[in-house]
Biopython code that builds the backbone (N, CA, C, O; Angstrom):
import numpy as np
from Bio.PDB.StructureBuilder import StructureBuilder

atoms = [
    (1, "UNK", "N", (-24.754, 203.668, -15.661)),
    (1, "UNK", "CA", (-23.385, 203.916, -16.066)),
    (1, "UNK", "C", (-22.462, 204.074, -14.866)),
    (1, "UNK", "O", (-21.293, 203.690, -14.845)),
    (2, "UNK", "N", (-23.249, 204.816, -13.641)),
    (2, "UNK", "CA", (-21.844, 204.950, -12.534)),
    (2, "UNK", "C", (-21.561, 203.443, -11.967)),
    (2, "UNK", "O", (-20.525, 203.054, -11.428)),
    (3, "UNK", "N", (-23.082, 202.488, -12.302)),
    (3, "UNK", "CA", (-22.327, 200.891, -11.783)),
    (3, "UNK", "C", (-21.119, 200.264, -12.142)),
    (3, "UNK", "O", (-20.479, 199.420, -11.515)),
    (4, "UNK", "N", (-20.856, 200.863, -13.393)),
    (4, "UNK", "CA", (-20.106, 200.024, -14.155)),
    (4, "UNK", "C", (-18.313, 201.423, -13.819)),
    (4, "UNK", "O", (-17.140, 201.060, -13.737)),
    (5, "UNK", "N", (-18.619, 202.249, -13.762)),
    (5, "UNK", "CA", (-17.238, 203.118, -13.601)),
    (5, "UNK", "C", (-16.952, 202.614, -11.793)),
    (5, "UNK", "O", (-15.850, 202.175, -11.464)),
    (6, "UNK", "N", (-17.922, 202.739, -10.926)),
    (6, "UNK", "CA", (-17.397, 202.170, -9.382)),
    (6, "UNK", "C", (-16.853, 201.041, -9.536)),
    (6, "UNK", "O", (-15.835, 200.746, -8.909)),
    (7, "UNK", "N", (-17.437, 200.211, -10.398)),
    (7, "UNK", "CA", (-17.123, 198.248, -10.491)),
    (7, "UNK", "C", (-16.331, 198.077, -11.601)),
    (7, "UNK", "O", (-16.417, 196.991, -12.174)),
    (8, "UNK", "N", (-15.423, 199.081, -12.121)),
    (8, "UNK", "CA", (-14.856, 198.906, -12.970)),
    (8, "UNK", "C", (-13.673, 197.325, -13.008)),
    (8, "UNK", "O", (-13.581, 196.241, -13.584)),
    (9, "UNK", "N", (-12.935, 198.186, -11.930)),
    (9, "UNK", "CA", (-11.797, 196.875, -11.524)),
    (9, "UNK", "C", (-11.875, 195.462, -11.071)),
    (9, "UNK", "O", (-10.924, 194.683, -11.008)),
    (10, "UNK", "N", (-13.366, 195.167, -10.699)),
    (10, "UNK", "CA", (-13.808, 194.342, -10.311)),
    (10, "UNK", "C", (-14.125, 193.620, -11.467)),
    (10, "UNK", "O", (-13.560, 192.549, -11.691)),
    (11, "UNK", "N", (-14.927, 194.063, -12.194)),
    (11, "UNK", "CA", (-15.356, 193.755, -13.751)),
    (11, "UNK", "C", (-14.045, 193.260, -14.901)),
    (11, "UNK", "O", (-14.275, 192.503, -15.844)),
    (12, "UNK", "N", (-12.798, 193.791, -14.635)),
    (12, "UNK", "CA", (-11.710, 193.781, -15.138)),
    (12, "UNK", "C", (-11.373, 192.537, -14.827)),
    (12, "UNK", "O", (-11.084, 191.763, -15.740)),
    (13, "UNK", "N", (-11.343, 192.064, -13.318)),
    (13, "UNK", "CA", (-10.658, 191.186, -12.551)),
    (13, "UNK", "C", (-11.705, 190.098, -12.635)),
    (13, "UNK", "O", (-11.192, 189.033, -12.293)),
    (14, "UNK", "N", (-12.974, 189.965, -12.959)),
    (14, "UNK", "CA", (-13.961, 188.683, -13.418)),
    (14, "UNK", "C", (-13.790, 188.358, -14.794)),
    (14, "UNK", "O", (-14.001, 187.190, -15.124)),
    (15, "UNK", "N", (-13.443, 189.194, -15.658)),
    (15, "UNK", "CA", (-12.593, 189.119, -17.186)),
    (15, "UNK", "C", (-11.222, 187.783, -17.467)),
    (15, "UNK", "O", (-10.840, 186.901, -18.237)),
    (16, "UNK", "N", (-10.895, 188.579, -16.022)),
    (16, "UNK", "CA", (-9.114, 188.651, -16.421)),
    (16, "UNK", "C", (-9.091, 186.922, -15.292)),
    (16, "UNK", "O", (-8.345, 185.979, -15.554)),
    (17, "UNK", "N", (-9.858, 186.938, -14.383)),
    (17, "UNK", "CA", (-10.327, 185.607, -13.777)),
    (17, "UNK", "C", (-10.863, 184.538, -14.626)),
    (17, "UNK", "O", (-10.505, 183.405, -14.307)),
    (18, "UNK", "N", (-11.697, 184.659, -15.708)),
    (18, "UNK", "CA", (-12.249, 183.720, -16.227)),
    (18, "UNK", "C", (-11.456, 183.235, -17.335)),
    (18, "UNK", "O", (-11.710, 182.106, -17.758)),
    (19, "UNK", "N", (-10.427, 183.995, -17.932)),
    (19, "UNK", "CA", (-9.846, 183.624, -18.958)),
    (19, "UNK", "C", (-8.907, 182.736, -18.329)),
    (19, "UNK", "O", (-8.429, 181.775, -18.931)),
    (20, "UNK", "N", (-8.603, 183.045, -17.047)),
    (20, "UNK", "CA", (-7.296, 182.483, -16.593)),
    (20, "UNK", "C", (-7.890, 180.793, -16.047)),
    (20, "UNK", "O", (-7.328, 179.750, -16.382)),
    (21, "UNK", "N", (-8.933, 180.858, -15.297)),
    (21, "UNK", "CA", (-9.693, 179.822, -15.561)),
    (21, "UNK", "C", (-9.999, 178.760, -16.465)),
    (21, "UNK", "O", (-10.288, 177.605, -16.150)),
    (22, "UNK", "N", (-9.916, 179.222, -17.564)),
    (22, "UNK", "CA", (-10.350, 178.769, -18.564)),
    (22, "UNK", "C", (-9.048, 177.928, -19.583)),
    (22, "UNK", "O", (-9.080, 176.870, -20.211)),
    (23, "UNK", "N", (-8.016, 178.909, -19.391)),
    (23, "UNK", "CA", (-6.635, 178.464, -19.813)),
    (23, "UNK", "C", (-6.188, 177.257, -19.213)),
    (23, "UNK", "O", (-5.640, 176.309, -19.777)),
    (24, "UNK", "N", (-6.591, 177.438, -17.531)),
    (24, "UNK", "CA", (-6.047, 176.750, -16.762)),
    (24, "UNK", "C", (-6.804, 175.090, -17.144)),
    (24, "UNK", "O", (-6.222, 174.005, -17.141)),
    (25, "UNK", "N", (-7.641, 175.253, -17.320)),
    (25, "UNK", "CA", (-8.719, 174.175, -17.676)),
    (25, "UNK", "C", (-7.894, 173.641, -18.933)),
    (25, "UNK", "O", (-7.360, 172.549, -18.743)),
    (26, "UNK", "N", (-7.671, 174.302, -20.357)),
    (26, "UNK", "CA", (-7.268, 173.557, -21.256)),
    (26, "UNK", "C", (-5.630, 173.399, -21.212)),
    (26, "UNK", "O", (-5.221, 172.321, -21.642)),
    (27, "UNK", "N", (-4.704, 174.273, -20.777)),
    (27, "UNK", "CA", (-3.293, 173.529, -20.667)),
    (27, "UNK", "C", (-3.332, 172.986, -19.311)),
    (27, "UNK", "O", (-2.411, 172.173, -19.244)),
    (28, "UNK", "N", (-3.882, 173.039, -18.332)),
    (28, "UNK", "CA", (-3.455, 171.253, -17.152)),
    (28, "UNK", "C", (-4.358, 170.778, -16.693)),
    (28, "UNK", "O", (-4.268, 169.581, -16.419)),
    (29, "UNK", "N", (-5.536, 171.444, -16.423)),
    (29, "UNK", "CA", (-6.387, 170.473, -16.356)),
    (29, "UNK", "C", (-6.493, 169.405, -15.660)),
    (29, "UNK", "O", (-5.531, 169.147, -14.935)),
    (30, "UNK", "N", (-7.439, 168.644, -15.655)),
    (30, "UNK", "CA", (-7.934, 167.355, -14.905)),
    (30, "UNK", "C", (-7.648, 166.163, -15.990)),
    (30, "UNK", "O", (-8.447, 165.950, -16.902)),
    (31, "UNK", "N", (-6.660, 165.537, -15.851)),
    (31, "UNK", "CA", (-6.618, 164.167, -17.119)),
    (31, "UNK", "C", (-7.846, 163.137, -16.696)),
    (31, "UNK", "O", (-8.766, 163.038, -17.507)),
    (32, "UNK", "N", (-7.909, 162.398, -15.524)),
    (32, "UNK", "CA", (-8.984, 161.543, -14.892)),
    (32, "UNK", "C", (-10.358, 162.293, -14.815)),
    (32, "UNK", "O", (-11.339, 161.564, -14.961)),
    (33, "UNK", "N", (-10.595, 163.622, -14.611)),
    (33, "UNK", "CA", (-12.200, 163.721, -14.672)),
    (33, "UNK", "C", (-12.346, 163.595, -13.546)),
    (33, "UNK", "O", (-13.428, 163.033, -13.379)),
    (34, "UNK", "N", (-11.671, 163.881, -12.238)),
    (34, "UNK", "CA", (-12.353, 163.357, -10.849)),
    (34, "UNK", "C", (-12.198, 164.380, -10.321)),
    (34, "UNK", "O", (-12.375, 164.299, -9.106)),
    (35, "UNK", "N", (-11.823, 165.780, -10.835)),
    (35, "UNK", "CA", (-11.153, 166.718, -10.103)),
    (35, "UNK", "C", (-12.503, 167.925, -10.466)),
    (35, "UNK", "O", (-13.062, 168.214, -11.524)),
    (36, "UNK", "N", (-12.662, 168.371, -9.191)),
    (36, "UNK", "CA", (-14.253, 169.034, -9.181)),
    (36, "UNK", "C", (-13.998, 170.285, -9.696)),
    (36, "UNK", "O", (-14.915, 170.766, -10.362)),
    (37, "UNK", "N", (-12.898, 171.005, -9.551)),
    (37, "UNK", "CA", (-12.931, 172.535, -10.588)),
    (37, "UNK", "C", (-12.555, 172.550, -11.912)),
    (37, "UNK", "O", (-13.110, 173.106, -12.860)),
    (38, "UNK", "N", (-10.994, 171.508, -11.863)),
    (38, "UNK", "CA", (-10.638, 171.631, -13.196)),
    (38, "UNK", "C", (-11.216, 170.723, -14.467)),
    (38, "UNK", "O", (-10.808, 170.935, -15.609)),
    (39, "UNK", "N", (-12.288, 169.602, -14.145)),
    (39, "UNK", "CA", (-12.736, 168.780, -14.754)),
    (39, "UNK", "C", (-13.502, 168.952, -16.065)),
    (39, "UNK", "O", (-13.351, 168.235, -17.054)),
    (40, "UNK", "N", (-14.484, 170.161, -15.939)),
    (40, "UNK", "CA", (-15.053, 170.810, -16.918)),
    (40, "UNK", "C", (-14.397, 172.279, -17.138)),
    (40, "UNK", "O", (-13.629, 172.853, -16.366)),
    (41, "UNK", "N", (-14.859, 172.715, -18.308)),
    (41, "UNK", "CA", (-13.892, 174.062, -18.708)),
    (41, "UNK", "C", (-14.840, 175.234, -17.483)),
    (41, "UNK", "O", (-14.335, 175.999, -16.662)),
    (42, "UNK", "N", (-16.640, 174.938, -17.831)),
    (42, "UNK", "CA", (-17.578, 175.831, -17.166)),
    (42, "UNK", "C", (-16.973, 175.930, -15.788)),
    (42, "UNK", "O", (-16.594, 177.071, -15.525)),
    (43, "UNK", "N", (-16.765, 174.955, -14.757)),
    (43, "UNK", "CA", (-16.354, 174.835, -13.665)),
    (43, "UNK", "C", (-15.085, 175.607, -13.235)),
    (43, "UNK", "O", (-15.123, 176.388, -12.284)),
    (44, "UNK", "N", (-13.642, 175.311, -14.149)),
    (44, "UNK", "CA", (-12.663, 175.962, -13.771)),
    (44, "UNK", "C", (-12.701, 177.633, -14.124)),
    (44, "UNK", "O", (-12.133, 178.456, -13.406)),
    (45, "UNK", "N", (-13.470, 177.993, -15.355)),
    (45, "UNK", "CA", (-13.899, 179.494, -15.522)),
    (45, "UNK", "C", (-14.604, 180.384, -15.019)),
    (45, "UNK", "O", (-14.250, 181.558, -14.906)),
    (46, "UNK", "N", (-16.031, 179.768, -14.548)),
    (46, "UNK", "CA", (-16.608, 180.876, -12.880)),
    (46, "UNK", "C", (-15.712, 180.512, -11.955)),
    (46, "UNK", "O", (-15.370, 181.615, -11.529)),
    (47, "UNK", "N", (-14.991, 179.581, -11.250)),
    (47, "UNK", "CA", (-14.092, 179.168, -10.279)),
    (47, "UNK", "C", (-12.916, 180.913, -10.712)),
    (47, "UNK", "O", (-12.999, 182.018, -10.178)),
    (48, "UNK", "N", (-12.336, 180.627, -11.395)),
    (48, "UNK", "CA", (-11.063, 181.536, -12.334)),
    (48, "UNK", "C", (-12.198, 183.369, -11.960)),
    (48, "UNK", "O", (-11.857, 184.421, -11.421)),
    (49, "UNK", "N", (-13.301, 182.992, -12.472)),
    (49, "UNK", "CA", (-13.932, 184.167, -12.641)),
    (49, "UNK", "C", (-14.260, 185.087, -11.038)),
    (49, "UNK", "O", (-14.334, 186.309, -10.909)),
    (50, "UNK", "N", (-14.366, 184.331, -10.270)),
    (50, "UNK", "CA", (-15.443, 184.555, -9.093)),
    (50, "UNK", "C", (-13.922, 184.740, -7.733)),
    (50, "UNK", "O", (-14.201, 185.196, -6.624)),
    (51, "UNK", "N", (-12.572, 184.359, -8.038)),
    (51, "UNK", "CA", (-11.112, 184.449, -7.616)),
    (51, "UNK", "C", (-10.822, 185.786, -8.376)),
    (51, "UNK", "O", (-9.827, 186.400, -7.990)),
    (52, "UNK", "N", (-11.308, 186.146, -9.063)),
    (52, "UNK", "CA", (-10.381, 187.002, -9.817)),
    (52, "UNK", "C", (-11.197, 188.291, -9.473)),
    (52, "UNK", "O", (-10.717, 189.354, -9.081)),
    (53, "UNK", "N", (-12.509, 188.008, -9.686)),
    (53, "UNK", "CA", (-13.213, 189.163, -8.698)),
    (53, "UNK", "C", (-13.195, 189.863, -7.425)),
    (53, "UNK", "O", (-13.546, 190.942, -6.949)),
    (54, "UNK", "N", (-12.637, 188.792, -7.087)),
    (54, "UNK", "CA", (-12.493, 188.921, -4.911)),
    (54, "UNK", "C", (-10.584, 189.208, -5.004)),
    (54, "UNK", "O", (-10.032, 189.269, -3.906)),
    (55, "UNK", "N", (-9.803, 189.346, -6.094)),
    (55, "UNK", "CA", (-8.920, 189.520, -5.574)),
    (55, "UNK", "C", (-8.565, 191.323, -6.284)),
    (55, "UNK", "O", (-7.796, 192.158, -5.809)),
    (56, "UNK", "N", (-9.531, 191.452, -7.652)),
    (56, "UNK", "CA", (-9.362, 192.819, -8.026)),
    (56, "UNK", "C", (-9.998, 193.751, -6.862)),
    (56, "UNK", "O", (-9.528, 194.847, -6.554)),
    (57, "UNK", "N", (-11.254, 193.097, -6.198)),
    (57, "UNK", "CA", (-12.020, 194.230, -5.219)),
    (57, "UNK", "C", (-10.677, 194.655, -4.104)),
    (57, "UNK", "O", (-10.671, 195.743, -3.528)),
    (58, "UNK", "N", (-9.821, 193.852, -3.958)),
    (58, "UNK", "CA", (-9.083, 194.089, -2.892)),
    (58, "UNK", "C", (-8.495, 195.443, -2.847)),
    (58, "UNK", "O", (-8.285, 196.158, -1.868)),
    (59, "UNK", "N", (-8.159, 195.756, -4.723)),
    (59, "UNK", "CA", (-7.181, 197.185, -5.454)),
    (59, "UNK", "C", (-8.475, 197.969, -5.311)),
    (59, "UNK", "O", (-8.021, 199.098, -5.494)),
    (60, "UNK", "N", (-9.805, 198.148, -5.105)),
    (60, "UNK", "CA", (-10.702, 199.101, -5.177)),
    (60, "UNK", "C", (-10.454, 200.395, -3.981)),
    (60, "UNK", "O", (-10.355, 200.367, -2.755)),
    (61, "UNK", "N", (-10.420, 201.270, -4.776)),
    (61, "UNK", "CA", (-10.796, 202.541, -3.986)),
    (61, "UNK", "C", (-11.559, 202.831, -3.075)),
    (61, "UNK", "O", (-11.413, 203.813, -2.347)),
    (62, "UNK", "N", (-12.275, 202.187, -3.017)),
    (62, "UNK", "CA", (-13.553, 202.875, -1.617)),
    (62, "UNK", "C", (-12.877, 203.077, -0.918)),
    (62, "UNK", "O", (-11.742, 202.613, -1.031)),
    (63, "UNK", "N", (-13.259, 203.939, 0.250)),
    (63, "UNK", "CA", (-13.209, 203.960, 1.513)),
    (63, "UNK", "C", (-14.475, 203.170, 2.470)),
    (63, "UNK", "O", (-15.617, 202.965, 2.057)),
    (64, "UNK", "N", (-14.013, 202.842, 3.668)),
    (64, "UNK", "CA", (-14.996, 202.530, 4.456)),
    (64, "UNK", "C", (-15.976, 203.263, 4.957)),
    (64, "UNK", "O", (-17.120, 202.882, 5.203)),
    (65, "UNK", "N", (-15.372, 204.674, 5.157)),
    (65, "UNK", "CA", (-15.769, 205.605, 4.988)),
    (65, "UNK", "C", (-16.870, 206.190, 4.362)),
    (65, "UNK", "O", (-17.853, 206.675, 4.920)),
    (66, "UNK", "N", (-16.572, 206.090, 2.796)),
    (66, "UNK", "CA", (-17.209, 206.425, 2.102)),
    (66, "UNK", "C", (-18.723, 205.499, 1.797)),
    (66, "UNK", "O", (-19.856, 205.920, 1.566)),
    (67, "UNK", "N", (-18.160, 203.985, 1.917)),
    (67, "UNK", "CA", (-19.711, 203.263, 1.710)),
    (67, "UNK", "C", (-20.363, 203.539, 3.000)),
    (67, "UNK", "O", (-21.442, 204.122, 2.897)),
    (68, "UNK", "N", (-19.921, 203.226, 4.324)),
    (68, "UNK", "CA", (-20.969, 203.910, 5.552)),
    (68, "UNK", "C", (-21.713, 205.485, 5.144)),
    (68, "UNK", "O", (-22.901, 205.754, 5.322)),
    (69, "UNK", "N", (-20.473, 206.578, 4.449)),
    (69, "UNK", "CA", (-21.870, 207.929, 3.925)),
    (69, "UNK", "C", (-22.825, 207.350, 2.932)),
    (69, "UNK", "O", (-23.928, 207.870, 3.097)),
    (70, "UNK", "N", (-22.824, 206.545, 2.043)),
    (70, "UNK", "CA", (-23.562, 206.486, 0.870)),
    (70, "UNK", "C", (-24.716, 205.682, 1.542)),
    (70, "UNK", "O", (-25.825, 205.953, 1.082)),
    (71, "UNK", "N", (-24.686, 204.779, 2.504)),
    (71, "UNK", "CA", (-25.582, 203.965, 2.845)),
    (71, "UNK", "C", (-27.043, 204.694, 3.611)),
    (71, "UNK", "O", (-28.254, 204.481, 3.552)),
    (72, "UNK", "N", (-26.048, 205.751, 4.407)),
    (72, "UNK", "CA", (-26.647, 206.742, 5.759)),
    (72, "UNK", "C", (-27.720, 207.625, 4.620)),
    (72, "UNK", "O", (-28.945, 207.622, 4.747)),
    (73, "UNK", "N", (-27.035, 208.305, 3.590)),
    (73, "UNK", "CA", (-27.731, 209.405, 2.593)),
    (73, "UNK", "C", (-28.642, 208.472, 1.806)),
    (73, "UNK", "O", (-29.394, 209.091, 1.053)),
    (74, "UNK", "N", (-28.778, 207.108, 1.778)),
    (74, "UNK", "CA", (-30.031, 206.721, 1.010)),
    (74, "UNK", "C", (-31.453, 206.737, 1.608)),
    (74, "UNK", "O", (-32.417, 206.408, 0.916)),
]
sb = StructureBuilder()
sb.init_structure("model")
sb.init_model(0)
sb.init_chain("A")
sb.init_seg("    ")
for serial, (resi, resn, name, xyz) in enumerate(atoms, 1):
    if name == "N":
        sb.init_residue(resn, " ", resi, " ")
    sb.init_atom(name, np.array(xyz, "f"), 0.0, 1.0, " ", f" {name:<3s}", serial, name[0])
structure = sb.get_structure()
């Protein structure tokens, strides 16, 4: 359970990534099929998903701080 309350926003932002992905895929999209993310829906939605993850971690709380103590105390 604490994985999911630390990774909350991150989890939010692979949500909120894949849908957007996924949108993006069915209103513009690839018309020709030659276009390597938006071509399939699967492709532009982990693409959408895996952006949206790396840009919620950015709003995360940690400190640097804090992951160097947690690492030292294991």
């Amino acid at each position: 359970m604490t994985f999911f309350k630390k990774n909350l926003l991150v989890i939010i932002g692979i949500a909120v990534g894949a849908i957007a992905g996924f949108l993006y895929w069915k209103y513009i999209g690839c018309i020709s099929g030659t276009c390597a993310i938006t071509s399939k829906p699967i492709n532009s939605t982990i693409y959408g998903a895996v952006m949206g993850g790396l840009l919620f971690s950015l709003f995360s709380n940690h400190s640097k701080k804090e992951k160097t103590e947690n690492t030292i105390n294991k």
